[in-house]
C-alpha positions as CSV (number, residue, x, y, z in Angstrom):
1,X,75.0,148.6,10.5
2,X,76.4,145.3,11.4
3,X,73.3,143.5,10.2
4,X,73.8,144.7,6.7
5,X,78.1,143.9,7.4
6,X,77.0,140.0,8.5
7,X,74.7,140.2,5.3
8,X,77.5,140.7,3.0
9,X,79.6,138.6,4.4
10,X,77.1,135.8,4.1
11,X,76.7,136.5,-0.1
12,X,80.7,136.4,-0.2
13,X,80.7,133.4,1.5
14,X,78.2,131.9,-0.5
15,X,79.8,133.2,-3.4
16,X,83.3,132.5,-2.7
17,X,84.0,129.6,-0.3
18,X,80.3,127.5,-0.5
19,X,80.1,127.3,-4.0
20,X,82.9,124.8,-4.7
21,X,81.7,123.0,-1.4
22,X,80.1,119.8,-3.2
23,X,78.0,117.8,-0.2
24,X,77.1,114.1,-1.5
25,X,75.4,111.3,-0.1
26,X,78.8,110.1,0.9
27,X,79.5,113.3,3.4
28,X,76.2,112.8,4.9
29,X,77.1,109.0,5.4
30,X,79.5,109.5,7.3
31,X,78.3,112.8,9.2
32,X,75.7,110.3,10.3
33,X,77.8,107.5,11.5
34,X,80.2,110.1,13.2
35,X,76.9,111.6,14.9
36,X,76.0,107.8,16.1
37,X,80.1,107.2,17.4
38,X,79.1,110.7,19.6
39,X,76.4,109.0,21.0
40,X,76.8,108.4,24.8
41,X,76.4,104.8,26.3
42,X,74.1,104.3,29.8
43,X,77.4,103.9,31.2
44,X,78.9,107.5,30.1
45,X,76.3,109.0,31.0
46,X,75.3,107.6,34.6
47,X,79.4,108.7,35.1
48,X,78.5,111.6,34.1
49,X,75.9,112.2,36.6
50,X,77.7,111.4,39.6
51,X,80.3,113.0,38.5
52,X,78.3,116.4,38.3
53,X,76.6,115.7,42.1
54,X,79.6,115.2,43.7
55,X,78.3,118.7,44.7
56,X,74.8,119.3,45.3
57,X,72.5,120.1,42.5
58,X,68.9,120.1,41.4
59,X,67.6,118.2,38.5
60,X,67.4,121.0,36.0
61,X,71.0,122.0,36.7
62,X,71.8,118.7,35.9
63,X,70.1,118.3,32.5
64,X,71.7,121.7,31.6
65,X,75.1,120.8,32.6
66,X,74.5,117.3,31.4
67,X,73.9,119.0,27.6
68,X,77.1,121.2,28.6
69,X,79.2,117.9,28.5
70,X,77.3,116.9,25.2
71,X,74.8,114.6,26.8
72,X,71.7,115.9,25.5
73,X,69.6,112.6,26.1
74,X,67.6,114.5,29.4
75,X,66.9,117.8,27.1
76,X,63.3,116.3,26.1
77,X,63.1,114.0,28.3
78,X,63.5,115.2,31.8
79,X,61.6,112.5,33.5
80,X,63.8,109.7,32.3
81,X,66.5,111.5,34.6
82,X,64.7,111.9,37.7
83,X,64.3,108.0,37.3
84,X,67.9,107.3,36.9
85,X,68.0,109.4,40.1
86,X,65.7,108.1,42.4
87,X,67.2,104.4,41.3
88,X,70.6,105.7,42.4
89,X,68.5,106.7,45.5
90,X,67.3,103.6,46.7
91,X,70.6,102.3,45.5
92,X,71.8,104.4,48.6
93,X,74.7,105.9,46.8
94,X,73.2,109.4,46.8
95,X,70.8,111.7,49.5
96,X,68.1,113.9,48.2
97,X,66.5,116.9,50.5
98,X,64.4,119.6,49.5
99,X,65.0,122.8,50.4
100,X,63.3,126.2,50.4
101,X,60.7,126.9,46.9
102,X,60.3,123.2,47.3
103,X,63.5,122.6,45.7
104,X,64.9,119.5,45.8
105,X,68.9,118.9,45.4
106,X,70.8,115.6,45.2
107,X,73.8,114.6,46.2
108,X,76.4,111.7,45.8
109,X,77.1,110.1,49.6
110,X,80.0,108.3,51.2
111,X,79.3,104.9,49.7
112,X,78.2,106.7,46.3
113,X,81.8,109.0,46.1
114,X,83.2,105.4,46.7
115,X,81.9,103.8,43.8
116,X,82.4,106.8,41.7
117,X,85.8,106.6,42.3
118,X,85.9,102.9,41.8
119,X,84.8,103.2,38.2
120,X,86.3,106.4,37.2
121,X,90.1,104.4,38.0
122,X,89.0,101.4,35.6
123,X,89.7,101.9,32.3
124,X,86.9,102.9,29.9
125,X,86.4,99.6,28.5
126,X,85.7,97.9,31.6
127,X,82.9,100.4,33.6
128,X,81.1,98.7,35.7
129,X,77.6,97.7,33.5
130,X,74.6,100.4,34.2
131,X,73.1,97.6,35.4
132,X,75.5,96.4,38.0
133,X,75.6,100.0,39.5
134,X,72.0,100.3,39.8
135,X,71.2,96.7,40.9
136,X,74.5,95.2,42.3
């Protein structure tokens, strides 16, 4: 019953409503370049992740809230994350453990909750480089 309801609703709307839609090389120009602005810098998104394990959390929550936020830069590529992790690691601003299942969690520590704070109060334009958080 509601398959054949969403069925006529589609031919109205393709009647009605998409049929004066015209979509030119123009519109997809600048969907492109919109979809490029959306894109999230290293900086965005390494915020992002100490953001997120200011509480503890495994990797594959963190890709899945990561792609919540928008971030979808883990969704194929899993591994790249795990490295951004175990830099932040040796880095010493976050603890891993492994739990029960042979789970492991992360978590940000005292100095890493520091600098999190530090970078979140500057203004966007002036975050601290990737770079300087994971080497300096």
């Amino acid at each position: 019953m509601m398959d054949k309801r969403l069925k006529n609703l589609r031919k109205t709307m393709n009647r009605e409503v998409f049929s004066q839609l015209k979509f030119t090389e123009h519109h997809k120009k600048s969907i492109r370049e919109r979809i490029k602005q959306e894109a999230h810098s290293d900086k965005e998104i390494l915020v992002a992740i100490m953001q997120l394990l200011v509480q503890e959390k495994t990797g594959y929550q963190l890709v899945s809230l990561l792609q919540s936020r928008g971030i979808l830069n883990f969704k194929e590529n899993e591994g790249s994350l795990y490295v951004i992790l175990h830099r932040l690691e040796l880095k010493g601003v976050l603890t891993s453990s492994w739990q029960e299942d042979n789970v492991k969690f992360y978590q940000l520590n005292k100095k890493g909750r520091k600098l999190l704070k530090k970078v979140e109060e500057q203004p966007a334009s002036n975050y601290l480089s990737f770079k300087e958080i994971l080497e300096g």
